[in-house]
N, C-alpha and C positions, 0 to 999 in steps of 0.2 A: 332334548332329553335332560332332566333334571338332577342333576349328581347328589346322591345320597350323602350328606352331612349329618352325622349325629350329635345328638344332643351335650351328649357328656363325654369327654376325652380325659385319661389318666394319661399322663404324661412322667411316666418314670426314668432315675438318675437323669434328670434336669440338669444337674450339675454337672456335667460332662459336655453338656452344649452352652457354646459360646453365645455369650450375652444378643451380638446385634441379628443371629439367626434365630435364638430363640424369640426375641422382641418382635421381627419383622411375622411370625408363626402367629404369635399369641394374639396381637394386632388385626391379623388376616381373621380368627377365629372369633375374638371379641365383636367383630362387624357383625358378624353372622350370627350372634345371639350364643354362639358354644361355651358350655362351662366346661373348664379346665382345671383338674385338680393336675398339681403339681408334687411330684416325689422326689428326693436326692439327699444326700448328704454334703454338707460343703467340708465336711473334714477329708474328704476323698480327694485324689488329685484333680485338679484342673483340668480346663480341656484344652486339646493340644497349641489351637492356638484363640485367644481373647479373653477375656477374662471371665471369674467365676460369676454366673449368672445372681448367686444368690443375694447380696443385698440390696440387690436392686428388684428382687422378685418380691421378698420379704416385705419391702415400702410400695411395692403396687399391689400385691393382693387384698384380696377384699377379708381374707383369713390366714390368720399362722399360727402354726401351731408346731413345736418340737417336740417329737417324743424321745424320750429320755430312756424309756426303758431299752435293756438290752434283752434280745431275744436270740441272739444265736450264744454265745456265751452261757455255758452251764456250770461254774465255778467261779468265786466270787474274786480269788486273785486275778486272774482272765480277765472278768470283767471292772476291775481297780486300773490294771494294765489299759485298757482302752480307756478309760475314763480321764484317768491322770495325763494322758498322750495328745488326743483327740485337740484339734484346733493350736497346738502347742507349735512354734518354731518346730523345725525338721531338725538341727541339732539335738532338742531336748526330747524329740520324739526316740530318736537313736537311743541316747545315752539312756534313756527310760529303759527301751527294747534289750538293750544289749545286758543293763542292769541284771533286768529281770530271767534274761536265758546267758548263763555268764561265760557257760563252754560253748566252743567255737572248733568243730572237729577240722581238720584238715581233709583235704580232699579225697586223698590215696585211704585215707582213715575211714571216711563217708563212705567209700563204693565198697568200702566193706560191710557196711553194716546197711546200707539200700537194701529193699528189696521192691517187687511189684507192687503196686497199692500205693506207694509213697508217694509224693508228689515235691516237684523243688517249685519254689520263687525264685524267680529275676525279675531286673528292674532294666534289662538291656536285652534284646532279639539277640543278639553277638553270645551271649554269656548263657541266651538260654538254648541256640543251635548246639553251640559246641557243648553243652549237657548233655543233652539229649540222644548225642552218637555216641558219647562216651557209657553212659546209661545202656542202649543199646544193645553195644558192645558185651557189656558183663551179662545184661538178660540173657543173650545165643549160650552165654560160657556155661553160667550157673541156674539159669531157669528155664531151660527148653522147652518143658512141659508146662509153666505157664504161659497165659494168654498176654497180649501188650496190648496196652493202653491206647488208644487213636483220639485224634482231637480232631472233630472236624472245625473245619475254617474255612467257609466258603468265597472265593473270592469276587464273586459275586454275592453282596448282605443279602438280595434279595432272594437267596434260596435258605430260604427258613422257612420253619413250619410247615416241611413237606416230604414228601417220603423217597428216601436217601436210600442209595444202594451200595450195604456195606462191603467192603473188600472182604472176598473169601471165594470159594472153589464156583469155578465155572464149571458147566455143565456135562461139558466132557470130561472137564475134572474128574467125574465119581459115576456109579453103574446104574442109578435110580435116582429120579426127584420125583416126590410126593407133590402134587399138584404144577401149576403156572410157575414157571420159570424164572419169573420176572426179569425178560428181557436176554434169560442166560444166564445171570446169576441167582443167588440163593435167597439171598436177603435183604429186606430193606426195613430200614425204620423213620419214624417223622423225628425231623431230627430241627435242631438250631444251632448257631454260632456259639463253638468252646465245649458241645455235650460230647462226653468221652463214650466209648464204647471199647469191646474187648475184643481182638482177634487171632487166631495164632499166630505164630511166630513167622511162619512162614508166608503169611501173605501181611503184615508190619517189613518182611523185607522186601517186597514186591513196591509196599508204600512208598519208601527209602529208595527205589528203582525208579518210581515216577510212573510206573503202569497203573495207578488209578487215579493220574489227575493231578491238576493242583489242590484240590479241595481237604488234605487229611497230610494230617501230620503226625510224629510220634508224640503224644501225650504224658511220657514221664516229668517233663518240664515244661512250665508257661508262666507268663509273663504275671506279677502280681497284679497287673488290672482284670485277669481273666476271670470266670467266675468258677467254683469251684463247690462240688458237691460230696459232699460226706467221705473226704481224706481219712486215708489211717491215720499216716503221720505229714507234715508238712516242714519242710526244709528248707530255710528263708537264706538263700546267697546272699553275703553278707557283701555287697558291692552296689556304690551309689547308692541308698536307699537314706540316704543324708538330703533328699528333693524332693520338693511336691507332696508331701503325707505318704510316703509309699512307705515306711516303717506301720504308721498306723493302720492302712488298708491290708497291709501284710499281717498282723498278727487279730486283723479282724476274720480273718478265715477261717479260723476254728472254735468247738465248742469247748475244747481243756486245754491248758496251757502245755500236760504234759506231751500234746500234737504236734510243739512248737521246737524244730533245734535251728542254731545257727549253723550254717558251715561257709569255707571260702569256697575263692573262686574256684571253678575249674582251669586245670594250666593249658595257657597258650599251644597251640599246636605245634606242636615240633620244640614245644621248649621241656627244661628238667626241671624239676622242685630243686629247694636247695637241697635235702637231702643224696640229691645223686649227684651234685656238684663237687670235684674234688677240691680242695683248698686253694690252690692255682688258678681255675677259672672261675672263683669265687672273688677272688683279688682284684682280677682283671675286671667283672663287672662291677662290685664298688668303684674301683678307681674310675671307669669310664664317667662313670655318675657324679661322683667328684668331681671330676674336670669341670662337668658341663656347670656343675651349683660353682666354682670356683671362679667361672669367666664370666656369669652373670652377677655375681655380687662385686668382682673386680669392675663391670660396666659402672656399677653403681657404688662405687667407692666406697663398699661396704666390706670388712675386715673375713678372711676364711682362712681357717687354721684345722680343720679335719682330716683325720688321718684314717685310712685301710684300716690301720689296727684298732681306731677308738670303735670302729662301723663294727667289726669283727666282735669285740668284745662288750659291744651292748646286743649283737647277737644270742651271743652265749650265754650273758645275763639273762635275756627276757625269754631264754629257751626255743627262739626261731618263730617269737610271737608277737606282737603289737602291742606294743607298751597303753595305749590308749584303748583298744577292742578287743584285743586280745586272739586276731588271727592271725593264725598261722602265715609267717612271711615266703614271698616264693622269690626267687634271683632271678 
């Protein structure tokens, strides 16, 4: 039996696969007479490991072409911001980013003004789990009557483009269902990797229980390579995004700039912002920190002279904020 090969292949974000997989693909397909049109951006991060496919795609295709227009961008500062970014060192990509959105809300200050609908950026799984419970958390407190956000994430890629059955009331759950059951629950939709969906409150903590699976997770926060469909607001965790174009893939997410806030990190589990620090155990964590920059620059017969109180008083100068970025510092 003769395995159906078609003619023409679109091959999109190209630039996410490493060079000698896609080569070994493109080679297989070339034999066989298949035309392959190729899609990506190379200003987008790398793939996780080899190198970016593109100039070497660029010098083997038979056509190149870059379009330059921006189409998700509806504001012309927005799109100045990616322009001036795009392909630029990751340093210069930051200090762009950070320029252009200058406040930087603190955390405790963020979960005030969150609501449903918003959505955060990370650049780390770590930074965007511990979001996402914290988020959560305030939903149950202050929005019971709205729906949460679910990310499906299949862990198996090949369950895409097929019909998904969402978390919500089982059958005994409720005193009628209107046709087929599907299975015992209510609902399903054809679904793909990172499409959010809405459910109540109370089966998002059923999620969080693990009683439907690995496949779904809470969707207030995800990783900036995710893809992301018509956000109110977006919230770029201003952590690591100094690697790889993630400042520029970050603030390619929206159509207006005014979509765009920075905020910090979320704080470590179990730990205090400095503000709940009393002056005491505030001392004791400078100093600890001190010692250790003290015994390495002593290794290297390099001169330290810092003191608690110089750390203490450019604290208070810079108002408990990053002289450089201007986020909020945590102890």
């Amino acid at each position: 039996m003769w395995r159906y090969i078609p003619r023409v292949i679109i091959w999109d974000e190209v630039c996410t696969v490493p060079r000698p997989i896609l080569e070994t693909f493109l080679d297989w397909l070339d034999y066989r007479g298949v035309q392959v049109v190729c899609c990506g951006d190379q200003g987008q991060p790398p793939p996780i490991a080899g190198e970016m496919p593109h100039n070497w795609l660029q010098g083997r295709a038979d056509y190149y072409e870059e379009v330059l227009t921006d189409h998700r961008a509806k504001e012309l500062a927005l799109k100045a911001l990616k322009r001036d970014i795009r392909l630029q060192l990751d340093r210069v990509q930051c200090r762009a980013m950070r320029k252009a959105l200058p406040a930087c809300l603190g955390w405790y200050r963020f979960m005030e003004t969150w609501k449903p609908g918003d959505l955060i950026l990370t650049s780390r799984q770590k930074v965007h789990d511990r979001a996402k419970r914290l988020l959560f958390e305030r939903h149950e407190r202050h929005f019971p009557d709205l729906p949460v956000p679910l990310l499906y994430r299949p862990k198996d890629i090949w369950q895409q483009n097929i019909m998904v059955t969402i978390p919500g009331p089982l059958v005994n759950d409720i005193n009628e269902v209107d046709g087929e059951a599907n299975g015992g629950r209510l609902d399903q939709q054809e679904l793909i990797l990172n499409d959010l969906v809405e459910v109540p409150l109370k089966y998002a903590g059923q999620v969080l229980d693990g009683k439907w699976g690995p496949d779904w997770a809470l969707g207030y926060a995800i990783t900036v390579h995710s893809s992301i469909a018509n956000p109110q607001k977006v919230w770029i965790i201003d952590d690591f995004l100094q690697w790889s174009n993630l400042a520029y893939l970050a603030v390619s997410r929206v159509e207006c700039m005014h979509q765009l806030e920075r905020v910090t990190c979320p704080p470590e589990e179990g730990s205090e912002g400095a503000r709940t620090l009393t002056k005491q155990p505030l001392r004791k964590a400078i100093a600890k920190k001190l010692v250790a920059h003290k015994q390495q620059d002593q290794a290297k017969g390099l001169r330290f002279n810092l003191k608690v109180g110089q750390i203490l008083e450019l604290k208070e100068a810079q108002n408990n904020h990053c002289a450089a970025c201007d986020i909020e510092l945590l102890w």
